[in-house]
C-alpha angles and dihedrals in degrees: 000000000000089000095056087056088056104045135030108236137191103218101054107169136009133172132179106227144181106206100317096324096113105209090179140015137162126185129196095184127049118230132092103295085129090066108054088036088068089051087049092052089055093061093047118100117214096236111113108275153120127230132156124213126206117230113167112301088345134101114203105205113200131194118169110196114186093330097316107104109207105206133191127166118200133168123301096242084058103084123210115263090083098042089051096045088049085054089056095048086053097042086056098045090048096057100041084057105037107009116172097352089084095066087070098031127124126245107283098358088138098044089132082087104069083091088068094033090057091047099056093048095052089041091048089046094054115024120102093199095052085064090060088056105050085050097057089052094048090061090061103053097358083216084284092167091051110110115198117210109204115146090171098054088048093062096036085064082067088261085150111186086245083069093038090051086044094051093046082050093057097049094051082052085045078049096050094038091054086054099054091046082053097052091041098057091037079058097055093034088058092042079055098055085041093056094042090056088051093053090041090052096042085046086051093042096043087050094052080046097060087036086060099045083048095052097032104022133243085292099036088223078135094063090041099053096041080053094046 
């Protein structure tokens, strides 16, 4: 906590949850990050993923990992390869030192490492090299399955609600549109089975019509005389 008064860092807060039962936090800022943190780990299903959400001049990075959510949150003008890459360095570290045990612990039963937690915040803030590194990795995946929650960018890029309301419009049309193309071709496709039973049933009437010519004759006098 001293060192955060001295120095202004980019990864303020982190914490290791199940659910929203916190089992470690450390915090180089006061304020109420907790807080919304807590908000933040409702919202959070437990199915392995990473999303960030925007709050003021904050980013939240989340990355669930078998259940356990590993959660920083770092200034706005940060980014997010390097707060994702410091998560994955804590989510590693977690689960070499603790493993399963995590998914039946108690709030705040780890909180011995909030040491380590508070280290590697201040060592991915500061340090030059961690950035390369980030940037190497990024060029692998380029954080693909990251999804970014920013109401408030969306409409500063001039995305009104009137736009957002016109393009939901048009996909309800796109909607209606693709309906109509279905029943349409479930209509032609029925008109063609129909078409190929009424051939089927004039090419089987038109064989037990040579049969019979064969057997009676083009006059069926055959057939008469064998019934006289």
């Amino acid at each position: 906590m001293s060192k955060a008064n001295q120095k202004k860092y980019e990864i303020v807060y982190c914490c290791i949850a199940r659910g929203t039962t916190i089992l470690v936090d450390s915090s180089l800022i006061e304020g109420n990050l907790n807080e919304i943190t807590f908000k933040i780990l409702k919202k959070i299903d437990n199915i392995d993923s990473k999303i960030s959400y925007s709050y003021q001049k904050y980013l939240f990075h989340c990355m669930t990992v078998h259940g356990i959510i590993y959660l920083c949150v770092s200034r706005e003008d940060f980014g997010r390869r390097i707060p994702f890459l410091f998560l994955d360095q804590v989510q590693k570290k977690f689960f070499l030192q603790y493993g399963d045990e995590a998914q039946t612990a108690e709030e705040f039963e780890y909180q011995e490492f909030e040491e380590y937690l508070e280290k590697e915040m201040i060592e991915f803030s500061t340090n030059p090299e961690i950035d390369k590194l980030t940037k190497v990795k990024s060029q692998v995946n380029d954080l693909k399955d990251v999804l970014v929650t920013d109401i408030e960018k969306l409409l500063s890029r001039g995305e009104k609600i009137n736009d957002l309301v016109v393009k939901s419009e048009n996909l309800s049309m796109n909607g209606y549109a693709y309906k109509r193309k279905a029943v349409n071709v479930k209509r032609r496709m029925w008109f063609q089975k129909l078409r190929y039973q009424i051939l089927l049933i004039f090419v089987l009437l038109l064989v037990i019509f040579f049969i019979l010519v064969g057997v009676c004759g083009i006059s069926f006098r055959k057939c008469r005389k064998k019934e006289d």
